[in-house]
Structure formats: C-alpha cells, structure tokens
N, C-alpha and C positions, 0 to 999 in steps of 0.2 A: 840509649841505643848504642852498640858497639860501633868501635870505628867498622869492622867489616860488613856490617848490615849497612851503615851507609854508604859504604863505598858501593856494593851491591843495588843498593835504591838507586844514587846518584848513575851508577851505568842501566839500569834497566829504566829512565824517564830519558836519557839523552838519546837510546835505541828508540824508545817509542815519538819521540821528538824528530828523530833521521826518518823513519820509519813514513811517518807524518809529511812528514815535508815532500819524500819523496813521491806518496802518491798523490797528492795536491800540485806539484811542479814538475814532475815527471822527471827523467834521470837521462844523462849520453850514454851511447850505445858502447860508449869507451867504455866504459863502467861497467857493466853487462859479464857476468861468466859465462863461460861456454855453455852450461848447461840454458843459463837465461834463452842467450842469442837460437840456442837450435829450438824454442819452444816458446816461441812468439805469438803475439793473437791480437785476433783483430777487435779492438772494442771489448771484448772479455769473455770466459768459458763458453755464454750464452749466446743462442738465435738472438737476432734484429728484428725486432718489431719498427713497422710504421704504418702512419693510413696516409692513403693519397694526398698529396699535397705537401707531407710532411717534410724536412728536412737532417741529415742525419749526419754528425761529426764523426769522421772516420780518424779516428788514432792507433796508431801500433802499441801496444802492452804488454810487462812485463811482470811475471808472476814476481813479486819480492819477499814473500813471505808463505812458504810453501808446506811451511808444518803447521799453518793453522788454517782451519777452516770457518766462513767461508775464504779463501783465497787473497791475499791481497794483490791487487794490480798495480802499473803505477805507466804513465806513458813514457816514450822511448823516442828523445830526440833523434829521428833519421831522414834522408829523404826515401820517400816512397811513391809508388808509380801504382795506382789503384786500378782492378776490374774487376768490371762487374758482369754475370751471364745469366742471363741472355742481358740483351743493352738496351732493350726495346721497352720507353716509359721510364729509363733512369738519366739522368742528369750527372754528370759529373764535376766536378771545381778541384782538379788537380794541385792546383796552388794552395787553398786551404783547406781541403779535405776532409768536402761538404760531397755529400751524396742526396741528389734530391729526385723526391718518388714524383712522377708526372700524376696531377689529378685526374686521368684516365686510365689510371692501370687498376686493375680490378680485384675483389676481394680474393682472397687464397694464393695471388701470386708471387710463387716462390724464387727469388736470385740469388747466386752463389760472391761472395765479395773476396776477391784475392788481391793481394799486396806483393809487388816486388819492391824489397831493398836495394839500395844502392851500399850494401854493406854483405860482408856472411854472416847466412843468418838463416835460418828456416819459417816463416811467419803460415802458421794456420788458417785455413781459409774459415769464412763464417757463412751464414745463410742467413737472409735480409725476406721476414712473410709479412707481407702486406695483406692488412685486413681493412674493412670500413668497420663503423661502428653502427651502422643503418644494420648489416648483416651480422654481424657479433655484437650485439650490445649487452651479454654478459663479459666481456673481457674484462680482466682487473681484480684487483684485490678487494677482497669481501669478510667479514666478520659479522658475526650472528649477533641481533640484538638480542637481548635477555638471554642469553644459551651460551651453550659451550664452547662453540665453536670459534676457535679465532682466527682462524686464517682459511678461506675458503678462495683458492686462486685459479680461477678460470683464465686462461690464455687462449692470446687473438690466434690461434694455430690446432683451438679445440681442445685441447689437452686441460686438466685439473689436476689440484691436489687440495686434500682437505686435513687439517690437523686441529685438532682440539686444543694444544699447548705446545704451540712452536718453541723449538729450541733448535738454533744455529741455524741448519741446512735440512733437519731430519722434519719428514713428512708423515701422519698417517700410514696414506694409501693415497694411489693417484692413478688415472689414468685416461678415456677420453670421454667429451661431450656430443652431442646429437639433440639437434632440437628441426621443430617444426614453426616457426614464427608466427605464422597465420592460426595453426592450429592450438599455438600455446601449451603444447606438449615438450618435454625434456626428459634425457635419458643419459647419466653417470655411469659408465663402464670401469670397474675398478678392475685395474689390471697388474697392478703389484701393490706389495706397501709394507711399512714396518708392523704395522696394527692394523688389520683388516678384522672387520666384524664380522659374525658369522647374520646375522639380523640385518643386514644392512637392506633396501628396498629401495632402489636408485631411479626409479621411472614414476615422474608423476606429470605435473604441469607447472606454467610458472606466470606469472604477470608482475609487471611494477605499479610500483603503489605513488600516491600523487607527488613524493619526498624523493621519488627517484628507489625507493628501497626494492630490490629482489627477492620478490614472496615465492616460496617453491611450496606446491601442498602435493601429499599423495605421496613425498620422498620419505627414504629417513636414513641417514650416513650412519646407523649404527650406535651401540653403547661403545664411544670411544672411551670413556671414562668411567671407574667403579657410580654406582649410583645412578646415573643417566635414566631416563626413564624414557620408552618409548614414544615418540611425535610424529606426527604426518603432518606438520607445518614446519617452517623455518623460516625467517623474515632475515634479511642480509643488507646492512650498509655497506657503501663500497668507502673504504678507506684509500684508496691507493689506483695508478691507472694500471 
C-alpha cells in the first residue's frame, strides 16, 4: 500500500473515531458552528412516542454529519429551560431533563416540547403522542415470517410504512392505519411511496396468534418485488418497539 493510501486510511478511521465519540459523549456548544447552533433539536428529526407512565430524557441535539443519511446527532452540552403544551398530565425534572407522562393521560394525546437556551441559538420544537398499547397494540416494528416483507412499521400515531428490502431511510410506500378492535377489521391507506403497486388490496382483518405474531388475512401490500406471487395472508413477528 502507498504511503498516500495510508495516510488517507489513517485520517478517515481518526474522523470516524471523532465522529463516534462525539455522538456517544455529546459535544459544548463552544464547538458548535453557526449553521449547528441555528438548527438545534429536540431528541432528533422525529415525533416522541410514549405510553402513560412512561419516562422520557430530554436533550438538545446537534446534526454532526449532514451529508449522510440517516443523519448523525450528537448531544449539546447547554443549560436549557424545558416546556411543554399543554402541561396538563406532564411532569417535568428541570435539573436532569426528564419529562414524565402522568398514567392518566390518554391514548392519542398530542404535546408540543420547546427548549430555551441559555445560549444563541435556535432549538426546534418537537411533538411528544402518547398512545397505550391496550388501544394500539399493532405499534412497532414487524417483519414477515417466510415472505418478503421486512420491515412493516406501524406507529403508535397510526401511520405505516411497509418495504420489502430496507435500505437506509427509503420506504416502499406509507401512509395511514384504521382498525376496529372488537370487530377485528383493519384498513392501510397508501398515501405516497417510492414503489407503490398497482394490485395492492389493503382492507382485510387481523388477530394475533398465541406467539404474540400479527396475522392479517384478506390484505395484500402488492408485488413489491419481480416474482412475488399474489397472498391474502401474511403472518408478522414484531422485531422492534
């Protein structure tokens, strides 16, 4: 190997090594470029899930690596002064910046979580949906047994996406869910996607099986991939919350 190919290795493992440490330790706000500090966020791009009862670490974050996706974060040693709206059923621990859901607040209710700095700086507000799991119990990460499907991602806010061969960030098609609990009926609304099928039949029923697994019959999410052959079953472990 050339000295210039290692010198090249040796600087692109010390970058991913800074890189590393930074979002594991989090970084001062000294540090921070303008661009950083005017585009701050709360806990990361995404909505806050919690269910009642839950507890939830509030940190400031800072994009450090903005040409690759997904995104790297990293936290932002600052003082910060947390709210939350409405206040009604939240908790707050201003000192270590804990937000906690009171176990009476109810499925679907949506808070808005803002941050002031004691620094300049612009920090993004985020939004905190409380769901239970009694009233969403498809939330979470799902993959198809024997089938194609590997990522089928029901969120506690009704929304899905389903992709047959994840890569990165990119999905299918996604868009929301509708279910009747009692009745055991469910309905997939595809409302955008990169590969949307023209076959796709998204209203059937659903029950779990005694493993915990998600039986859907009556669906069918489409020939996502060349060969696929048409099914009105699909059986779903959940891999992930």
């Amino acid at each position: 190997m050339s000295l210039m190919k290692q010198v090249f290795r040796q600087a692109a493992v010390i970058c991913l090594l800074l890189l590393c440490h930074a979002i594991c330790f989090g970084v001062s706000f000294s540090s921070l470029t303008a661009e950083q500090r005017d585009a701050l966020l709360i806990n990361d791009f995404y909505p806050q899930y919690a269910c009642p009862g839950d507890t939830l670490k509030l940190e400031i974050k800072a994009v450090t690596s903005p040409y690759f996706f997904p995104m790297a974060e990293t936290s932002v040693d600052v003082r910060t002064e947390w709210q939350v709206v409405p206040e009604t059923g939240i908790t707050i621990d201003q000192k270590r910046g804990q937000l906690v859901v009171g176990r009476d607040v109810q499925d679907g209710t949506l808070y808005t979580i803002s941050a002031k700095i004691r620094k300049k700086g612009n920090v993004r507000d985020n939004t905190l949906y409380v769901y239970t799991k009694k009233a969403n119990p498809f939330a979470g990460y799902w993959e198809e047994v024997g089938g194609n499907i590997e990522e089928l991602i029901i969120k506690p806010d009704r929304t899905f996406s389903v992709t047959a061969v994840p890569f990165e960030i990119r999905k299918d098609y996604w868009g929301t869910v509708s279910y009747d609990l009692q009745a055991g009926s469910i309905t997939f609304t595809a409302e955008h996607g990169n590969t949307v099928p023209k076959d796709i039949d998204l209203t059937g029923s659903f029950r779990f099986d005694d493993e915990g697994r998600l039986v859907l019959e009556g669906i069918y999410f489409g020939t996502l991939i060349p060969g696929d052959s048409f099914k009105q079953k699909y059986i779903f472990k959940k891999i992930g919350r």
